[in-house]
Biopython code that builds the backbone (N, CA, C, O; Angstrom):
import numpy as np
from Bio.PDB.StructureBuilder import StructureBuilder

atoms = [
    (1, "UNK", "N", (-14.528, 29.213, 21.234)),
    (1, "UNK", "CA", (-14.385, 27.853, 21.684)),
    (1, "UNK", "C", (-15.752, 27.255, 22.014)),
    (1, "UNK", "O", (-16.164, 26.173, 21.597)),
    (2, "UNK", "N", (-16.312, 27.986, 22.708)),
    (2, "UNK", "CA", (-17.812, 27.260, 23.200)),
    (2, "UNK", "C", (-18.826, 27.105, 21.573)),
    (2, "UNK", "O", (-19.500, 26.115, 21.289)),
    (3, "UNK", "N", (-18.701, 28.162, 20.841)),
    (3, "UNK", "CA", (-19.654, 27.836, 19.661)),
    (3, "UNK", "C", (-19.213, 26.576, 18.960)),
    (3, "UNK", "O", (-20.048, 25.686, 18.801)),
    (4, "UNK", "N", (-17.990, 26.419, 18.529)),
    (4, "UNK", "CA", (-17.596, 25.021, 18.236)),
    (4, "UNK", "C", (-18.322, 23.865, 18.845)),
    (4, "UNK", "O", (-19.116, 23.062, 18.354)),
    (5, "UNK", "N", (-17.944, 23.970, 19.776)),
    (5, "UNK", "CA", (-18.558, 22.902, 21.283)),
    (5, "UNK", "C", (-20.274, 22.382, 20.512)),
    (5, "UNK", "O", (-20.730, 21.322, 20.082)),
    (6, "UNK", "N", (-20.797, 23.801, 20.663)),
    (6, "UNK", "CA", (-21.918, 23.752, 20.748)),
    (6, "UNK", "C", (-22.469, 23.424, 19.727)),
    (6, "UNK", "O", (-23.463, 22.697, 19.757)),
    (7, "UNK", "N", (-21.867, 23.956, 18.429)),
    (7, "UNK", "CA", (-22.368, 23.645, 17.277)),
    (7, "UNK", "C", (-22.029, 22.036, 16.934)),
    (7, "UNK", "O", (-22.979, 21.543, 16.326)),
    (8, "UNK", "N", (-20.981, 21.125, 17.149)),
    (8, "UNK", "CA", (-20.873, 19.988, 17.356)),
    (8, "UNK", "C", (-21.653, 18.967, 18.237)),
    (8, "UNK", "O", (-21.833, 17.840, 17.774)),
    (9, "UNK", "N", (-22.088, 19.255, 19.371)),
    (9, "UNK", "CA", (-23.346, 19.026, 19.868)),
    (9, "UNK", "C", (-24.201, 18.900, 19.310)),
    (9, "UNK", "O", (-24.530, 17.764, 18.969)),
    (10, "UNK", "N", (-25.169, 20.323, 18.859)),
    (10, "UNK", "CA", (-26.125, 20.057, 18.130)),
    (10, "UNK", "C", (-26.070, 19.288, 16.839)),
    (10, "UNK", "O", (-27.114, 18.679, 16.602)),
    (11, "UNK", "N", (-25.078, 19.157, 15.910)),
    (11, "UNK", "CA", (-24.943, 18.389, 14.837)),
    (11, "UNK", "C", (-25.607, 16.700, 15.556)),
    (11, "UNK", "O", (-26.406, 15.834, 15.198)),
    (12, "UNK", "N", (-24.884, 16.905, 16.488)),
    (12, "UNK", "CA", (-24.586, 15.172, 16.682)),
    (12, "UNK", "C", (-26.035, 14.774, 17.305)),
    (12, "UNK", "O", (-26.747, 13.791, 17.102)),
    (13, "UNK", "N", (-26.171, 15.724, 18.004)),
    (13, "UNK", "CA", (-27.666, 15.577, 18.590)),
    (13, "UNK", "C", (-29.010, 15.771, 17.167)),
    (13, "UNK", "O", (-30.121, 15.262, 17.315)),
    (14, "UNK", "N", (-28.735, 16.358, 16.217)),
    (14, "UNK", "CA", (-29.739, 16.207, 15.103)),
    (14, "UNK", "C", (-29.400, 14.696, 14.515)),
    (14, "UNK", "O", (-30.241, 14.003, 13.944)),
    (15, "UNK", "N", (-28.054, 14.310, 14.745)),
    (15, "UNK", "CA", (-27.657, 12.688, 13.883)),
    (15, "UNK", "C", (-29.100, 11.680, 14.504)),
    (15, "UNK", "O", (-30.111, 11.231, 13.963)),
    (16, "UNK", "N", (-28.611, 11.645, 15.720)),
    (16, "UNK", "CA", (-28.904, 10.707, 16.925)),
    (16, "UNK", "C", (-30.470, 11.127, 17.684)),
    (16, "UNK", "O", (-30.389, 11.441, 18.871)),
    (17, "UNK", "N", (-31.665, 11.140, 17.139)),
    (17, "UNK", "CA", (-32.928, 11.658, 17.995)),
    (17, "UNK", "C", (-33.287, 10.981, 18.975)),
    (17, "UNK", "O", (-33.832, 11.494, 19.952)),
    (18, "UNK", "N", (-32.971, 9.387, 18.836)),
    (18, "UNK", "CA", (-33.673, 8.368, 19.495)),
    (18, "UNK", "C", (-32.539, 8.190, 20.893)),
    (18, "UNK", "O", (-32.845, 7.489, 21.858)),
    (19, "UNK", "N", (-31.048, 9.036, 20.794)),
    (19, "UNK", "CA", (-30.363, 8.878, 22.192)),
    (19, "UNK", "C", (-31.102, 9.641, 23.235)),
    (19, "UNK", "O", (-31.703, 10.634, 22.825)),
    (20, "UNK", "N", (-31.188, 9.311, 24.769)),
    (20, "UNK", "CA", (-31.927, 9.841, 25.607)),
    (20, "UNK", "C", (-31.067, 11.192, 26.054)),
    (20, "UNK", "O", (-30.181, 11.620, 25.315)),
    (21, "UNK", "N", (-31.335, 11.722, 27.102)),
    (21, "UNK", "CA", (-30.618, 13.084, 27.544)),
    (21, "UNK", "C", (-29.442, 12.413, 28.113)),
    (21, "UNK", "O", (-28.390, 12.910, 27.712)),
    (22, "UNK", "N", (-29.286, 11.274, 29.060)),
    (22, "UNK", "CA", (-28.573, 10.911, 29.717)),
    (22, "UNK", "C", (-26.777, 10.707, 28.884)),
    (22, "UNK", "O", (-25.656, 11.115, 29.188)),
    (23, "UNK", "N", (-27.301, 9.922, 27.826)),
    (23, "UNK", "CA", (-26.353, 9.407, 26.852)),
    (23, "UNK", "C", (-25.717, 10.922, 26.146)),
    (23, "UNK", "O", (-24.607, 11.348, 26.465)),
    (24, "UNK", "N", (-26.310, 11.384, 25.493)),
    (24, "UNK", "CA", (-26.517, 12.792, 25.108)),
    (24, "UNK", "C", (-25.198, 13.765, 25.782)),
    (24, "UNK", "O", (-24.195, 14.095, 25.149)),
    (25, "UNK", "N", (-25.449, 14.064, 27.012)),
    (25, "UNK", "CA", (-25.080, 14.820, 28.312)),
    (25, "UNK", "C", (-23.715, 13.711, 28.468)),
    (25, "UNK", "O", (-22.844, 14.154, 29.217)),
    (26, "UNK", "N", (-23.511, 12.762, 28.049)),
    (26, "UNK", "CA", (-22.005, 11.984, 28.154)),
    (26, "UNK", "C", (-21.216, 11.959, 27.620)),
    (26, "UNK", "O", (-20.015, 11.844, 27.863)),
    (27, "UNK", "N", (-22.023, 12.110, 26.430)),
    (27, "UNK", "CA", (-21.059, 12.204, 25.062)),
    (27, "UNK", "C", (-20.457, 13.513, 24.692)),
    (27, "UNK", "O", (-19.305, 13.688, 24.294)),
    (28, "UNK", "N", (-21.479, 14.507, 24.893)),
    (28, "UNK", "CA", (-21.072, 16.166, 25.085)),
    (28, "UNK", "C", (-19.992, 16.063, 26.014)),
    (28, "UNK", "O", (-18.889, 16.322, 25.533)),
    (29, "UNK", "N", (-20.025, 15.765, 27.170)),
    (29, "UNK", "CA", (-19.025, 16.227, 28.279)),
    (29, "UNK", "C", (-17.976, 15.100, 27.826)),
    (29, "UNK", "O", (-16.957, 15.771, 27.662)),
    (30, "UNK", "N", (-17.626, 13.692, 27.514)),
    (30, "UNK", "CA", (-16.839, 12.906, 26.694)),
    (30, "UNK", "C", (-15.831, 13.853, 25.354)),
    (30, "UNK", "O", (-14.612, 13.679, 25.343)),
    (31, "UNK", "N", (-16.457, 14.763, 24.357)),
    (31, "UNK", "CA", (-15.925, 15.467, 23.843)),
    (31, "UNK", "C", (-15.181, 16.653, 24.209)),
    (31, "UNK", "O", (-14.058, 16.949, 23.798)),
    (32, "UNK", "N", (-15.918, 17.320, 25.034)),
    (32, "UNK", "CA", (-15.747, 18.538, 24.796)),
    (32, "UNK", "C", (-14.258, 18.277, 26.401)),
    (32, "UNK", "O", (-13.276, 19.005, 26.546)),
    (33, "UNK", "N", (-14.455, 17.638, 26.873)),
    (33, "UNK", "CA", (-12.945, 17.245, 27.768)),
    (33, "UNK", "C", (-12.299, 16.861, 26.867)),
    (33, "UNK", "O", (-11.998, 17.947, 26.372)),
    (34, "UNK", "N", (-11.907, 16.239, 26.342)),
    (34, "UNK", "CA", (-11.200, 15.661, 24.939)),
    (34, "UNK", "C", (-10.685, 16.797, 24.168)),
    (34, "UNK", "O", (-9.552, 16.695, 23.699)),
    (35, "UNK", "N", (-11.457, 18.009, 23.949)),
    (35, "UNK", "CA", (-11.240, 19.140, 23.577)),
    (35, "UNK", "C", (-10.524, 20.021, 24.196)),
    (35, "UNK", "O", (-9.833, 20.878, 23.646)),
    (36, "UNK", "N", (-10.636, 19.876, 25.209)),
    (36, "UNK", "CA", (-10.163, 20.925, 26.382)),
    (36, "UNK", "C", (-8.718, 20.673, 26.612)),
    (36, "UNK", "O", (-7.929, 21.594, 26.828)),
    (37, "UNK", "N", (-8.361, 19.374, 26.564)),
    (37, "UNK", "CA", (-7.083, 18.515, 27.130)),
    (37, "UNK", "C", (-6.328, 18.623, 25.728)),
    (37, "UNK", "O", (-5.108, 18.467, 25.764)),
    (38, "UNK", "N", (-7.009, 18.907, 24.340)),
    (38, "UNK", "CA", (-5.911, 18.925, 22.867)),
    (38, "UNK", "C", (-5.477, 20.475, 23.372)),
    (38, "UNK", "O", (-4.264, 20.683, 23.331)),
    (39, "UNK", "N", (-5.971, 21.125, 23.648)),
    (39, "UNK", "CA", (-5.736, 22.732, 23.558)),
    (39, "UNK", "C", (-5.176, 23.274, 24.646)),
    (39, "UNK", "O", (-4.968, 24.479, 24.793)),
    (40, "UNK", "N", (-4.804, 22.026, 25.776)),
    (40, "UNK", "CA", (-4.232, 22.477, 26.849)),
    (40, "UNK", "C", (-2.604, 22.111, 26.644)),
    (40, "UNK", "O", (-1.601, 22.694, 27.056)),
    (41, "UNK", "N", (-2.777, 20.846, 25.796)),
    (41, "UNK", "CA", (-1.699, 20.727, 25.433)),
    (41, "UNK", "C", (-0.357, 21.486, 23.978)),
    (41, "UNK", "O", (0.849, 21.458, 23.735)),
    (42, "UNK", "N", (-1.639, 22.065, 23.411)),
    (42, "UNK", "CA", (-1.237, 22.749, 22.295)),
    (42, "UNK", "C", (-0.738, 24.113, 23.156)),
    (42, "UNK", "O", (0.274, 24.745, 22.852)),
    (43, "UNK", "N", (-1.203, 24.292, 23.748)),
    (43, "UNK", "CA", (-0.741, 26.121, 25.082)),
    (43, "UNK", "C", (0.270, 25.709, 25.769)),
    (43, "UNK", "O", (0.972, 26.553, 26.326)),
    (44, "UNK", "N", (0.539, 24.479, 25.871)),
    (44, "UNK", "CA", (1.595, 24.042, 26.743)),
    (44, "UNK", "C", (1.365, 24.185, 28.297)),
    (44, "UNK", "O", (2.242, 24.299, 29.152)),
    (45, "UNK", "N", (-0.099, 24.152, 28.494)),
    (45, "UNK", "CA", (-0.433, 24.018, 30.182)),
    (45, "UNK", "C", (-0.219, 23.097, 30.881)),
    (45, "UNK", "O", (0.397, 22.334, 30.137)),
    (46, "UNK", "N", (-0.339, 22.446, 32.195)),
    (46, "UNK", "CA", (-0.440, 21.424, 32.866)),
    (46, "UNK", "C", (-2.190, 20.545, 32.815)),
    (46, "UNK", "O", (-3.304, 21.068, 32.848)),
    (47, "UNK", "N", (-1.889, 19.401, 32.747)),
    (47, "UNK", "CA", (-3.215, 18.983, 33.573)),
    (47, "UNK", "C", (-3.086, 17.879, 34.514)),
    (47, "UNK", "O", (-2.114, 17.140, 34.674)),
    (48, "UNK", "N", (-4.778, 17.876, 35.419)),
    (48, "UNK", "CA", (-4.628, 17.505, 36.830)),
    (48, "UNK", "C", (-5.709, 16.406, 36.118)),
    (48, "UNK", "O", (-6.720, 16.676, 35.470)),
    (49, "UNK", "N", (-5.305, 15.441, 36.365)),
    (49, "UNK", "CA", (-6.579, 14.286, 36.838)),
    (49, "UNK", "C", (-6.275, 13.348, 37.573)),
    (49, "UNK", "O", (-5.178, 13.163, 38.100)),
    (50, "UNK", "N", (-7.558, 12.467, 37.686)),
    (50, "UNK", "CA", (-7.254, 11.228, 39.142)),
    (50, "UNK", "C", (-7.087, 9.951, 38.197)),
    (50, "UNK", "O", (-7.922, 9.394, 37.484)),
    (51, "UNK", "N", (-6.269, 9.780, 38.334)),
    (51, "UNK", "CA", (-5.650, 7.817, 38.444)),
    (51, "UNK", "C", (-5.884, 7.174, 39.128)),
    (51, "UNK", "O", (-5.492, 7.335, 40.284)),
    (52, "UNK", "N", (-6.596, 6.183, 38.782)),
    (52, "UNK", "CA", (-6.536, 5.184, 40.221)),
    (52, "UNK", "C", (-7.256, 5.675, 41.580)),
    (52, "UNK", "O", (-8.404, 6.037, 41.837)),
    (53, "UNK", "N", (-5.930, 5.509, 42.429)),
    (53, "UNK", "CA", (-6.485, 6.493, 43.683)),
    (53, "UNK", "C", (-5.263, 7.440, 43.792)),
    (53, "UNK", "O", (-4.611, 7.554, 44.830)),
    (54, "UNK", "N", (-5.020, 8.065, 42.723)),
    (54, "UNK", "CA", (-3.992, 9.088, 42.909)),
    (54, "UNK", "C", (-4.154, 10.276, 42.188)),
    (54, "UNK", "O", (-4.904, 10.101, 41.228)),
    (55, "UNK", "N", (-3.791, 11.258, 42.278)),
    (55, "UNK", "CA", (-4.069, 12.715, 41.783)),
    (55, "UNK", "C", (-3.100, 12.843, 40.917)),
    (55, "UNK", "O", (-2.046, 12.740, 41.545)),
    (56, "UNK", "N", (-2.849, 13.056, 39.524)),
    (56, "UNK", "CA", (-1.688, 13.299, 39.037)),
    (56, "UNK", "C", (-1.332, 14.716, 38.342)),
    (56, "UNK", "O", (-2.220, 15.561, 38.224)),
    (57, "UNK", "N", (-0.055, 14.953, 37.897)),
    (57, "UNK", "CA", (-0.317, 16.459, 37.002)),
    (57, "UNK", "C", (0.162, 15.832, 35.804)),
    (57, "UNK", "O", (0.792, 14.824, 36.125)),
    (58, "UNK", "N", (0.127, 16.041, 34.205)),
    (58, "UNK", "CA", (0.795, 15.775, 33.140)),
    (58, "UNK", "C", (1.331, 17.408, 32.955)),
    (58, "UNK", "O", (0.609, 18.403, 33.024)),
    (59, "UNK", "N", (2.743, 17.377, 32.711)),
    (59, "UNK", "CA", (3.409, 18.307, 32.334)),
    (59, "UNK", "C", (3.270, 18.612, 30.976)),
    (59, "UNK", "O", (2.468, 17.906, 30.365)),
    (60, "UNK", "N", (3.773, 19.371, 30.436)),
    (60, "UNK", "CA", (3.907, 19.735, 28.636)),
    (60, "UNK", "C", (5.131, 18.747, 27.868)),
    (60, "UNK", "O", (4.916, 17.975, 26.934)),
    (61, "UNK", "N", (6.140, 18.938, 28.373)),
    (61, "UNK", "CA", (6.864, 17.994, 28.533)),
    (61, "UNK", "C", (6.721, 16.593, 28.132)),
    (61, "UNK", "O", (7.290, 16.075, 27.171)),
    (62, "UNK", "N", (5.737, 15.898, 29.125)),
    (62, "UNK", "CA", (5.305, 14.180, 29.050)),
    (62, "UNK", "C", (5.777, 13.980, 30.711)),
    (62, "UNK", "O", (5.807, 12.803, 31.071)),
    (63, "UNK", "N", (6.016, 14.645, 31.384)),
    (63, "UNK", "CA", (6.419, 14.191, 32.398)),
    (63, "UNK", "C", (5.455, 13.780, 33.522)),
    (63, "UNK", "O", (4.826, 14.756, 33.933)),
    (64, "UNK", "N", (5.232, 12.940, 33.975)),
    (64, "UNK", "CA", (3.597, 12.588, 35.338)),
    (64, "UNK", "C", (4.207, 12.900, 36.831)),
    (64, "UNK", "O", (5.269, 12.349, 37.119)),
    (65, "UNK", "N", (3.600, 13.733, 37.757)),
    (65, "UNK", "CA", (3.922, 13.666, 38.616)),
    (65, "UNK", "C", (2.738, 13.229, 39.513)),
    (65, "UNK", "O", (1.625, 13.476, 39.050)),
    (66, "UNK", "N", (2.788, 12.688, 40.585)),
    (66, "UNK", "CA", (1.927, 11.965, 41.495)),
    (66, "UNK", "C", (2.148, 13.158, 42.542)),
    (66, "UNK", "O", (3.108, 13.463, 43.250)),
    (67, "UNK", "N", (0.436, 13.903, 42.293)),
    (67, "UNK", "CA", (0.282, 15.518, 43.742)),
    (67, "UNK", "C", (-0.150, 14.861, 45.050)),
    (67, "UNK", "O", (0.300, 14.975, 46.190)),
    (68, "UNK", "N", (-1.116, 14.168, 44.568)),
    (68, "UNK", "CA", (-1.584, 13.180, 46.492)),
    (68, "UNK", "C", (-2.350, 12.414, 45.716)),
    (68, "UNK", "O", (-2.922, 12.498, 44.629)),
    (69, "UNK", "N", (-2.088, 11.048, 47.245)),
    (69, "UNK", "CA", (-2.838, 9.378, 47.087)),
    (69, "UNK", "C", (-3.783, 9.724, 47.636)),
    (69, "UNK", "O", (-3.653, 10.286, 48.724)),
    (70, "UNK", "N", (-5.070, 9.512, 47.077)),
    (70, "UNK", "CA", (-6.656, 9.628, 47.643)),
    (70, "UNK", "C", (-6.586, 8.339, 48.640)),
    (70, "UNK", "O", (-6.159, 7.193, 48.495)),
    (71, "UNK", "N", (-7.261, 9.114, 49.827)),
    (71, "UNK", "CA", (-7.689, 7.585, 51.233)),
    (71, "UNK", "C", (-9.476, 6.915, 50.635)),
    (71, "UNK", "O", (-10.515, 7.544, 50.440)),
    (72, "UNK", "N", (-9.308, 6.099, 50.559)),
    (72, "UNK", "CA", (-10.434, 5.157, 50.197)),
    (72, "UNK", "C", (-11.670, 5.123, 52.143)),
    (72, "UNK", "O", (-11.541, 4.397, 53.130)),
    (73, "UNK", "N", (-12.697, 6.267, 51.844)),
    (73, "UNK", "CA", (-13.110, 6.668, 53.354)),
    (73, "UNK", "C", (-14.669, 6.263, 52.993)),
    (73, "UNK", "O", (-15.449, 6.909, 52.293)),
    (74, "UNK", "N", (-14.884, 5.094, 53.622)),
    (74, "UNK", "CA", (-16.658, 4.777, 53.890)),
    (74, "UNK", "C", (-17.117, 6.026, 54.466)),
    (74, "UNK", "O", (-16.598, 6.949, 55.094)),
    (75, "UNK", "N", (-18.396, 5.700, 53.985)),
    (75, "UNK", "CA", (-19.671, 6.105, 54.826)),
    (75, "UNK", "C", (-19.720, 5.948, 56.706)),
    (75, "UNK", "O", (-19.928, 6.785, 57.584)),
    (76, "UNK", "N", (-19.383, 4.287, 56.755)),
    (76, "UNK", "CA", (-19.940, 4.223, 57.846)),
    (76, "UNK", "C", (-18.308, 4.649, 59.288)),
    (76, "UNK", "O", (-18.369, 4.869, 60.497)),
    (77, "UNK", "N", (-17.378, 4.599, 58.546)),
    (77, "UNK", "CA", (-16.229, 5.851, 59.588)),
    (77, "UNK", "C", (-17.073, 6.586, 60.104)),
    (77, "UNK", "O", (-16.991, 6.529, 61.330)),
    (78, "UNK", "N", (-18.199, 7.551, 59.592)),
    (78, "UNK", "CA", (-18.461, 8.528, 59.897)),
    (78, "UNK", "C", (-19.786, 8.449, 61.079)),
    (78, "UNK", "O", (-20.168, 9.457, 61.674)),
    (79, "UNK", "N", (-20.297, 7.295, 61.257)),
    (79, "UNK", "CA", (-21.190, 6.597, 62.252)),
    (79, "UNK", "C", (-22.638, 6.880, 61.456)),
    (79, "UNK", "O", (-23.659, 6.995, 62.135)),
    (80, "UNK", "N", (-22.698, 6.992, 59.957)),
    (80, "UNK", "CA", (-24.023, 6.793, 59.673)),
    (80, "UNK", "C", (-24.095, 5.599, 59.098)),
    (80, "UNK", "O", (-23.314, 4.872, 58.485)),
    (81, "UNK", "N", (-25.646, 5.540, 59.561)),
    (81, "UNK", "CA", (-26.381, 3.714, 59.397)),
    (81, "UNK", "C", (-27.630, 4.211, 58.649)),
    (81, "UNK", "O", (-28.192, 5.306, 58.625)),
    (82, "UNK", "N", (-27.923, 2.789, 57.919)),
    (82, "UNK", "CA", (-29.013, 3.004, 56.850)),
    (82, "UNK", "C", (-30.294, 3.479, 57.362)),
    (82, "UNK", "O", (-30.920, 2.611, 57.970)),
    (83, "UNK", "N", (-30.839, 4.593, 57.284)),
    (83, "UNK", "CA", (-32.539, 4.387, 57.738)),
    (83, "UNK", "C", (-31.934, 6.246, 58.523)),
    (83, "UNK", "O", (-32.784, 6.953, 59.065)),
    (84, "UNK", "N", (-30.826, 6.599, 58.449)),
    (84, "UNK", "CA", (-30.203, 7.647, 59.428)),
    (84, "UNK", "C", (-31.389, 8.848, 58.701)),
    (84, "UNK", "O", (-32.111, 8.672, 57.719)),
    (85, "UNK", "N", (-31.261, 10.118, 59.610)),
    (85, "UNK", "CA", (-32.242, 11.256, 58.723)),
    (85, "UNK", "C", (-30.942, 12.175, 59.064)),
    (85, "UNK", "O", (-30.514, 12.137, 60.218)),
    (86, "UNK", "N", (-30.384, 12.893, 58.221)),
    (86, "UNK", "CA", (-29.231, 13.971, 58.374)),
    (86, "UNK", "C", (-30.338, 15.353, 58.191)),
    (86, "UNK", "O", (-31.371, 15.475, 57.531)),
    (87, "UNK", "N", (-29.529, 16.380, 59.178)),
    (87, "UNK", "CA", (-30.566, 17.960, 59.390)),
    (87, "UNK", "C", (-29.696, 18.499, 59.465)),
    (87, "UNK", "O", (-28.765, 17.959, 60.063)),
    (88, "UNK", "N", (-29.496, 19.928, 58.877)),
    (88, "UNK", "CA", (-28.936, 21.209, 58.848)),
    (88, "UNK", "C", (-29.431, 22.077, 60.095)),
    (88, "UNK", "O", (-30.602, 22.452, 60.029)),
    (89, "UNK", "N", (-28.693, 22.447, 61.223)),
    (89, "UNK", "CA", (-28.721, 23.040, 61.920)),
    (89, "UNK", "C", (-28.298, 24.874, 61.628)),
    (89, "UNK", "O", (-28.335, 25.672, 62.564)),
]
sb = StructureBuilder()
sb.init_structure("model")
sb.init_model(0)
sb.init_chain("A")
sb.init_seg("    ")
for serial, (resi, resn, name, xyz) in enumerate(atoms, 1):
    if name == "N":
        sb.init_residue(resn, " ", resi, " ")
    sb.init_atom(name, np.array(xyz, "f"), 0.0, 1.0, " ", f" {name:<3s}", serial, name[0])
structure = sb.get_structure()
């Protein structure tokens, strides 16, 4: 599985010289999830991703279940302010 990966990578990365690493590193991880999710479904596994602000599972099936609603939690709940210095004790 990974030589595939990889060897598709490098193809695409010999196409494309003038894309930077950034773009590069998006498009790899853009595929190779894409990849991961055909073959999860071909095994008949579950998968987990986030919606929205919700966690979901896709069954084999087609079925969606909603696992937990993500809380939308600032920064500043937590009493830090701009200019703050955080230390590891």
């Amino acid at each position: 599985m990974k030589s595939k990966i990889a060897r598709f990578v490098i193809k695409q990365h010999r196409e494309k010289l003038n894309l930077n690493e950034t773009d590069i590193l998006i498009k790899s991880a853009s595929q190779s999830s894409s990849y991961a999710i055909r073959e999860s479904k071909a095994l008949g596994l579950t998968i987990k991703s986030i919606s929205g602000k919700k966690i979901i599972e896709k069954l084999p099936n087609g079925e969606i279940r909603v696992i937990r609603n993500l809380q939308d939690k600032s920064i500043s709940d937590n009493g830090l302010k701009k200019g703050m210095v955080l230390c590891r004790k």
